[in-house]
C-alpha positions in Angstrom: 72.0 -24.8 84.3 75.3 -25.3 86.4 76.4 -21.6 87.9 78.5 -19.7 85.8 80.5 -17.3 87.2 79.9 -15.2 84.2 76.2 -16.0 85.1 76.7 -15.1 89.1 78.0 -11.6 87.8 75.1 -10.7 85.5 72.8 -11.9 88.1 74.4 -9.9 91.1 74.4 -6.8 88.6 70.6 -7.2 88.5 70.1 -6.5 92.6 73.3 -4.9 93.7 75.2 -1.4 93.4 76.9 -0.8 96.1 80.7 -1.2 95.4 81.3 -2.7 99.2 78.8 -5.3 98.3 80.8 -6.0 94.8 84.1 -6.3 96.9 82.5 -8.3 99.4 81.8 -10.6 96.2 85.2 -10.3 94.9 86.9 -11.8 98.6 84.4 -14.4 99.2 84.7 -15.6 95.3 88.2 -15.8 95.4 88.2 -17.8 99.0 85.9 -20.1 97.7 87.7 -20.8 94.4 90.7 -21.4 97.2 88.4 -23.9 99.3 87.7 -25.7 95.8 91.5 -26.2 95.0 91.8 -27.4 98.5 88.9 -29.8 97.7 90.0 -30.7 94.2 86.6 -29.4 93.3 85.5 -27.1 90.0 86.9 -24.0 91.2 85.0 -21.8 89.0 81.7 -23.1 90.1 82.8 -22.3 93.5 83.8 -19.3 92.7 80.3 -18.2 90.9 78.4 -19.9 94.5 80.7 -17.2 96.4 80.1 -14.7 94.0 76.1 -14.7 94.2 75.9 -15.5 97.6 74.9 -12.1 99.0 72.1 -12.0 96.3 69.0 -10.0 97.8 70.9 -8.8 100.6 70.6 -5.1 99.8 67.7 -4.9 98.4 66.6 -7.0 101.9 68.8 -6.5 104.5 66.8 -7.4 107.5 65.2 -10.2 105.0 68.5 -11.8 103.9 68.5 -15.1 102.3 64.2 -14.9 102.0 64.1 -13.3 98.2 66.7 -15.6 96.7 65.6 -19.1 96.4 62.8 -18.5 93.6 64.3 -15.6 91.7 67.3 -17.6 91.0 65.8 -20.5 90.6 63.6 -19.0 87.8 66.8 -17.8 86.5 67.6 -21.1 85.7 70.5 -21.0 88.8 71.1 -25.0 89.5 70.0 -26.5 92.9 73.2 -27.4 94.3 74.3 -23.6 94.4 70.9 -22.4 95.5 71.3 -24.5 98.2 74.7 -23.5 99.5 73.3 -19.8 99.4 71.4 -20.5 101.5 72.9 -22.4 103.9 75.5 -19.9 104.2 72.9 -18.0 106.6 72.4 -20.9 108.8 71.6 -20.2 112.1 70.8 -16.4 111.3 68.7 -15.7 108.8 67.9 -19.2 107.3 67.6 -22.5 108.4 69.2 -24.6 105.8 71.9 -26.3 107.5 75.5 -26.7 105.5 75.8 -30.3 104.6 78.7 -30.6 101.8 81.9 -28.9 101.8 80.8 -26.3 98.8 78.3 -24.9 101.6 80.2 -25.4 104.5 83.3 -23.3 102.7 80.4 -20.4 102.1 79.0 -20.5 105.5 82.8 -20.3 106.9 84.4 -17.6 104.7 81.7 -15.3 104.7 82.7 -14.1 107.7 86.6 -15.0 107.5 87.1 -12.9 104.0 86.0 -9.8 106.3 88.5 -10.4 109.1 91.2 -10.7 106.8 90.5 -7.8 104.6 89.9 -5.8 107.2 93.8 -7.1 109.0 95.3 -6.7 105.5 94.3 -3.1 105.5 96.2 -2.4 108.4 99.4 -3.8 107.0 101.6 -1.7 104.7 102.2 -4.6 102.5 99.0 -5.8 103.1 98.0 -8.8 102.3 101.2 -10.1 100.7 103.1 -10.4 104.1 99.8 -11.0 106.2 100.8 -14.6 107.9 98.0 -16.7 109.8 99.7 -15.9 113.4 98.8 -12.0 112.5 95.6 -12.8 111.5 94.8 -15.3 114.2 95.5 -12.4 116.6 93.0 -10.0 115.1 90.3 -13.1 115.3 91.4 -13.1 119.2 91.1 -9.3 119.7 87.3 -8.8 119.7 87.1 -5.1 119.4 89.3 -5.2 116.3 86.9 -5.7 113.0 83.9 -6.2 115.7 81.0 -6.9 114.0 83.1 -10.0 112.1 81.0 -13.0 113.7 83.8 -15.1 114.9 81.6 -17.7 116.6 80.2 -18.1 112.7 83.8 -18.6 111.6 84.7 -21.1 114.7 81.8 -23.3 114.0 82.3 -23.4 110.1 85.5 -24.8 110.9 84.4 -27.1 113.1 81.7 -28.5 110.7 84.7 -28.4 107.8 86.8 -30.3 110.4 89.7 -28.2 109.6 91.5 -26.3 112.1 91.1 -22.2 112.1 94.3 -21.9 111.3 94.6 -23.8 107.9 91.2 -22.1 106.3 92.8 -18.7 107.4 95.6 -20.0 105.0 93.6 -20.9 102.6 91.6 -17.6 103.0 94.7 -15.3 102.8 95.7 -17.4 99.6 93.1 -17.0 97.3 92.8 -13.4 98.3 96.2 -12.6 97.5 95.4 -12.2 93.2 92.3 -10.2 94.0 94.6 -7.9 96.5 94.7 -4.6 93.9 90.8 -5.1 93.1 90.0 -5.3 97.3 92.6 -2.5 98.3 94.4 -4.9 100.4 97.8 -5.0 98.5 100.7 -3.0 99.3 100.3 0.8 100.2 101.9 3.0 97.6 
C-alpha cells in the first residue's frame, strides 16, 4: 500500500506522544511536501514519508531507525517510503545510504526544519519575514540552535546538488502554512 498521509498519522499515533515529536512531524512534513513541489513529485506521499520518519524514535532513542523497518512493513507501509526512513539516518544510526531525491530531501530537512524553527522563534513575525540571508547566519553561528547537525544539512545538499541556500527556501516555504500549528508565526 502506497503511504498515506492519513496512514503516516495513525501509525505515528501508535508509538508517539510527545507533542515536540508531533511538531517535529508537522515541519519535516510540510518541508518535504515543499521538496516534492520542487520535484514535481506526489506531494502528499512526501508529505506522509516526512511525517513517519521519526517512527520508533521515542520509544528507541539510542536505537533509532532499528524498530522500524519490519513494524511498518507489516503494516502494509510500501518499500519505497520504508526505505527513505531509513536512509534519513545515514551515517548515524543506519546505514542505508539516500539514493533518490524523496530520501535525500528526508535526510536533508530533518535537520534543516530544526534550524529554521528554532530562527523563526526568535523573530517577532516569525517565520513570515524570516529570509534565507537570516537564516543562513544562524546555520553559521554554531552555538545558536547547537545540537542542529549542520554537517548533516551541508552534505544533504551536496548529495541533492542544490545549493544551501535554495533548500533553505524551499524549507522556509513549506513551513510557512504550518506556522500557527509549529508556534513560529507572528508573536501576538
Amino acid at each position: 500500500m502506497r503511504l498515506t498521509l492519513e496512514k503516516a498519522r495513525q501509525l505515528l499515533e501508535t508509538t508517539t506522544t510527545e507533542p515536540h515529536l508531533f511538531d517535529h512531524a508537522v515541519g519535516v512534513s510540510a518541508a518535504m511536501r515543499a521538496m516534492a513541489r520542487h520535484f514535481g513529485q506526489e506531494e502528499e506521499y512526501w508529505q506522509a514519508v516526512g511525517w513517519l520518519h521519526d517512527y520508533d524514535y521515542q520509544q528507541f532513542p539510542d536505537q533509532h531507525l532499528q524498530h522500524t523497518e519490519q513494524p511498518l512493513r507489516d503494516a502494509g507501509v510500501d518499500e519505497e517510503a520504508i526505505r527513505a526512513i531509513l536512509a534519513h539516518g545515514y551515517g548515524m544510526c543506519s546505514q542505508v545510504k539516500p539514493e533518490t531525491d524523496l530520501e535525500k530531501s528526508l535526510f536533508t530537512v530533518d535537520e534543516l526544519t530544526g534550524l529554521v524553527a528554532a530562527a523563526a522563534k526568535m523573530r517577532p513575525l516569525g517565520i513570515t519575514d524570516l529570509e534565507v540571508s537570516s537564516l543562513k547566519k544562524k546555520f553559521k553561528d554554531k552555538k545558536f540552535a547547537a545540537k542542529i547537525d549542520r554537517d548533516v544539512i551541508r552534505q544533504g545538499c551536496e548529495m541533492l546538488e542544490m545549493p544551501l541556500e535554495e533548500v533553505m527556501a524551499i524549507c522556509i516555504e513549506g513551513m510557512k502554512p504550518v506556522a500557527d500549528q509549529l508556534g513560529i508565526g507572528p508573536k501576538a
